[in-house]
C-alpha positions in Angstrom: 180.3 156.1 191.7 177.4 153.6 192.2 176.7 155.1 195.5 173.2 154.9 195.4 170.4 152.0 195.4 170.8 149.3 192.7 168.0 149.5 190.5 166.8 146.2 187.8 164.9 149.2 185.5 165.2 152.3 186.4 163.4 154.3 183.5 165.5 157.3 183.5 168.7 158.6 181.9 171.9 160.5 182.8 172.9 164.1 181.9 174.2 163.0 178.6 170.6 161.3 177.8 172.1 157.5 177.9 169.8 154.7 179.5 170.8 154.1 183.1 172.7 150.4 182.6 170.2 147.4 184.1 170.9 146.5 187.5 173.7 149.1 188.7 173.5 151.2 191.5 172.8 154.7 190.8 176.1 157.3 190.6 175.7 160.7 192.4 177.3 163.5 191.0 178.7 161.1 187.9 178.4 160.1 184.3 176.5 156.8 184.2 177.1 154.9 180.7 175.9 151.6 179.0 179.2 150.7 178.3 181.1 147.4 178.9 184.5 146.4 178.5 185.4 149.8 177.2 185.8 153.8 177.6 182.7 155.9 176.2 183.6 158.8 174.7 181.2 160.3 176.9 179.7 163.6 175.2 181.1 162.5 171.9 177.9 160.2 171.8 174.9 162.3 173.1 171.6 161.3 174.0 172.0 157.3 172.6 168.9 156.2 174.1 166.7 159.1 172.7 165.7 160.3 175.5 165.6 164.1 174.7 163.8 162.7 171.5 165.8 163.2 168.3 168.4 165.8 169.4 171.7 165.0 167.9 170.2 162.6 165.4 169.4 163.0 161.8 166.9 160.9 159.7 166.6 160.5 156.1 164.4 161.1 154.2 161.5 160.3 156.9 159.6 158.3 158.7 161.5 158.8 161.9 160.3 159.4 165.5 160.6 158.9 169.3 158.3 156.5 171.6 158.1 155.6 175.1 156.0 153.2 174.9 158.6 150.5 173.0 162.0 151.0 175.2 164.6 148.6 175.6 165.8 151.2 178.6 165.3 154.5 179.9 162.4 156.4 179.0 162.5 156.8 174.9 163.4 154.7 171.7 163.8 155.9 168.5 161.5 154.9 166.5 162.2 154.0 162.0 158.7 153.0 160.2 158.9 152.2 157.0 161.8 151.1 154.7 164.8 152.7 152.6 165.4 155.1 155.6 167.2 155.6 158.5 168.7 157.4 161.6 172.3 158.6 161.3 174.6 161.0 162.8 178.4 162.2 162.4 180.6 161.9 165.4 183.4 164.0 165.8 186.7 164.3 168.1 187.6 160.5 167.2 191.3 159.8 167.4 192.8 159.0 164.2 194.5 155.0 163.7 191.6 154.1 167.0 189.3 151.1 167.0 185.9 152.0 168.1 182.9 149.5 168.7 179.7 150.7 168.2 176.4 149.3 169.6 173.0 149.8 169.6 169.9 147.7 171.0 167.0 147.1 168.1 163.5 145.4 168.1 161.5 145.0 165.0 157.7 146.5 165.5 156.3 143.3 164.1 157.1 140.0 162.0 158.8 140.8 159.2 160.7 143.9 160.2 164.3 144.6 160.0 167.0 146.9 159.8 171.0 147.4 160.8 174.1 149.0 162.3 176.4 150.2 160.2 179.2 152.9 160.0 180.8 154.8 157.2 183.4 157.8 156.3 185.7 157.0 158.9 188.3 156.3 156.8 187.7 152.8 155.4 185.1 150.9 153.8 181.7 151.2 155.2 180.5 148.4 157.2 177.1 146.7 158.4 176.0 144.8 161.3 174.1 142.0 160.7 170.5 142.6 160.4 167.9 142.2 163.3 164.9 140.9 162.9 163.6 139.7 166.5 160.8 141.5 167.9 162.8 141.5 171.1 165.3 143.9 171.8 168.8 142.4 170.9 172.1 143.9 171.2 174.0 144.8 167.9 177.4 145.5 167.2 180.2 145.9 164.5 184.2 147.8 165.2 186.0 149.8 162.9 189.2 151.4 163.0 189.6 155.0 162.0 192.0 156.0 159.0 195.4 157.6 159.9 193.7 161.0 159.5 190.4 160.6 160.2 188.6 162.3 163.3 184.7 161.5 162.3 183.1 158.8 161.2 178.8 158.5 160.3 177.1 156.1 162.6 173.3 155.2 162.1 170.6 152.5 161.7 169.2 151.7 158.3 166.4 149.7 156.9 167.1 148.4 152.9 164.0 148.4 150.4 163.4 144.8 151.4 163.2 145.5 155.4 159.7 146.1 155.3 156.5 148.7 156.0 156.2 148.4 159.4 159.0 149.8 162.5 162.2 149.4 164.3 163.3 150.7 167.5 166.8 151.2 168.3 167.9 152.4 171.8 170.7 152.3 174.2 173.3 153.5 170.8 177.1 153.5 172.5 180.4 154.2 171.0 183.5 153.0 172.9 186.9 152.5 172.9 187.3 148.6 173.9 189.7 148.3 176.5 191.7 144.5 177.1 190.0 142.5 179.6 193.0 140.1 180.0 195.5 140.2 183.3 199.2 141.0 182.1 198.0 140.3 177.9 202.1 140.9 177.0 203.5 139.0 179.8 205.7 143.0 180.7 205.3 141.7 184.4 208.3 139.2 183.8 206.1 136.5 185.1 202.4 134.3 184.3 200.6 136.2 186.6 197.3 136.0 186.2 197.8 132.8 184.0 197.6 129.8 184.4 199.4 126.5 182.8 198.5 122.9 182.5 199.8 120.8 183.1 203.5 122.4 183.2 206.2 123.5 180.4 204.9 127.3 180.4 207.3 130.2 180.9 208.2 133.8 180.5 211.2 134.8 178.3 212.7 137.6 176.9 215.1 138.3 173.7 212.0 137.3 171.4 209.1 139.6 172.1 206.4 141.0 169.7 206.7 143.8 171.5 208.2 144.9 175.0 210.4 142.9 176.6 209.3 139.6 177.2 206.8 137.1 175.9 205.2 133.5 177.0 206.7 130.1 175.7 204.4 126.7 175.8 206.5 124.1 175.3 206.0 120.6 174.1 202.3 118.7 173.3 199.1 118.0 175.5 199.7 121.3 177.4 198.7 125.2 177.3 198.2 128.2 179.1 194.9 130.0 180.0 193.4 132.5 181.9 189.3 132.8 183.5 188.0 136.3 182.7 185.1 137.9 184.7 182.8 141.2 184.5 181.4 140.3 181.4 178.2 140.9 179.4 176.0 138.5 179.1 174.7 137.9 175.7 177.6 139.7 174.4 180.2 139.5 171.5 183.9 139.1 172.3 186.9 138.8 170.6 190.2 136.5 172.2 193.4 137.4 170.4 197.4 136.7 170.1 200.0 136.5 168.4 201.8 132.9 168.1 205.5 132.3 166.4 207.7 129.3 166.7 211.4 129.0 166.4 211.5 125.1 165.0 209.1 124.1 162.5 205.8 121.9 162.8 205.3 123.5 165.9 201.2 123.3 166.5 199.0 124.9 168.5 195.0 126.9 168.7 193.1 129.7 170.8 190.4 128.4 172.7 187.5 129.6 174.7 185.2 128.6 177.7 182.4 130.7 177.8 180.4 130.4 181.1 176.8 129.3 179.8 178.1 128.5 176.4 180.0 125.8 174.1 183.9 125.9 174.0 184.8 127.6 171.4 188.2 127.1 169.2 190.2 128.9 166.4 191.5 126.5 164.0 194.9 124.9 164.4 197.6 126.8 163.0 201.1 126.0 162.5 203.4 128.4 163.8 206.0 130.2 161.4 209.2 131.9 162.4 207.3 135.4 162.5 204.6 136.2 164.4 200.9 136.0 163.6 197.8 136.7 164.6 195.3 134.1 165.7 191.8 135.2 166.9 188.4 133.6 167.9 184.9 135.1 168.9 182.3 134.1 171.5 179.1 134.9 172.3 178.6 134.2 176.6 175.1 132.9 177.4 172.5 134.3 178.6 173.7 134.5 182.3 177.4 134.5 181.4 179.6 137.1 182.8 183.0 134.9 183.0 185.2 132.9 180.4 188.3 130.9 180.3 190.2 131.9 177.6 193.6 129.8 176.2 196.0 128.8 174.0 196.5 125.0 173.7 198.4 122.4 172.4 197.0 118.7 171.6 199.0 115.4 171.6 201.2 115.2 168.4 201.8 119.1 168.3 205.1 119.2 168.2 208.1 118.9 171.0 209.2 122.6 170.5 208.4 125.9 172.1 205.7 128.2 170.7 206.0 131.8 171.5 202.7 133.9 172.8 202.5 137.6 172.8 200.7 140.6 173.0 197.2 138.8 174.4 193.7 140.8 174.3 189.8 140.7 174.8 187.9 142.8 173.4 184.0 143.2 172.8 182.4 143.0 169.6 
């Protein structure tokens, strides 16, 4: 893997038909994907950035075609002009009670152009990404979690009735399975490592895990534990998560994130209950950020008790 010459552009796929991913050095004799922070199903998601035009991609009713002209990589972009339409395809060999995220890269033709992500008959609801409607290619994302049966699931780019008579172009469409980011998330090595705690009153214990064996305890105010993250995306969606419980009451505590080229970003305070619950946050790193320090802390006047941490992840969006 990445054996060859790192190249910023390199205008040309992989055998599956995925972009090349900027800047990486070229693999010989392996699958190349634009993937982060996750496992691509590899052949489960065929020619995402359109190079071999169409092929594996449906598009209802019309209106839909293939450029090179308008790329956000490689050398082809699908191409959606005019509105109520839309590229779509159904994926197969999903593994049921799995989160997936999917991800695509869209531009809008013009001013006034628009369109979105969005993924259906998976086995819940369907959902929508946010609509784009920069003329610059921005990367678009949304998760879902397949049902407890489900092994397919519709993925596809639409444009409403409202999204205008001009194009989109989506490239660079990627379906993965996120993988945690985060050193030792459960604490199973017995220890903090790869934590950190400031200024002291952190621990491992066991007898009063989530899951596994053991899980981390903060105890007393002004104080927390935290972690810095590298190898990520810039300009990229993630999501820091745990689960919190407390074993007095009016124990107090948040999640909190340090995104390298970005704002600190914090989940609101919660009190922790004797049962474990879920607290998450999402961040967006900047521009050039590929690192973040991500926490749980505890201000002044939080409580003198211990609160419980377990079962840590980040994910992308």
């Amino acid at each position: 893997m990445d054996a060859g010459t790192s190249i910023s552009s390199p205008g040309f796929s992989d055998f599956y038909g995925n972009a090349i991913p900027r800047g990486n050095a070229i693999d010989i004799g392996a699958h190349e994907s634009p993937s982060s922070g996750g496992t691509n199903p590899g052949a489960l998601l065929s020619n995402g950035g359109f190079a071999n035009g169409l092929t594996g991609w449906n598009c209802y009713p019309s209106g839909c075609s293939t450029t090179t002209s308008n790329v956000s990589t490689g050398g082809g972009a699908a191409q959606i002009t005019g509105a109520d339409r839309g590229v779509y395809r159904t994926v197969s060999g999903l593994t049921p009670n799995t989160t997936y995220v999917l991800s695509a890269w869209l531009a809008a033709g013009s001013s006034g152009q628009s369109g979105y992500l969005y993924v259906k008959n998976y086995g819940g609801s369907q959902i929508n990404a946010a609509p784009v409607t920069s003329t610059s290619y921005t990367r678009t994302s949304l998760s879902f979690t397949t049902g407890p049966s489900s092994t397919t699931a519709e993925i596809g780019v639409w444009r409403d009735q409202n999204a205008g008579s001009g194009s989109l172009f989506v490239d660079d469409v990627a379906l993965v399975v996120p993988s945690n980011m985060l050193s030792n998330p459960g604490f199973e090595d017995g220890t903090l490592s790869g934590w950190s705690c400031f200024p002291s009153g952190c621990s491992v214990v066991s007898g009063d895990p989530r899951t596994g064996t053991f899980s981390a305890s903060v105890t007393d105010a002004d104080r927390g534990l935290y972690q810095t993250v590298s190898g990520l995306s810039p300009s990229t969606t993630y999501v820091w998560s745990a689960w919190l419980k407390s074993q007095t009451s009016g124990q107090q505590g948040y999640l909190y994130v340090k995104p390298a080229g970005s704002s600190q970003v914090n989940s609101s305070v919660i009190t922790a209950t004797g049962s474990y619950t879920q607290v998450t946050v999402a961040f967006t790193t900047g521009p050039g950020g590929t690192s973040a320090e991500v926490g749980f802390w505890r201000d002044a006047g939080s409580g003198s008790g211990a609160i419980l941490i377990d079962d840590g992840s980040l994910l992308i969006q």
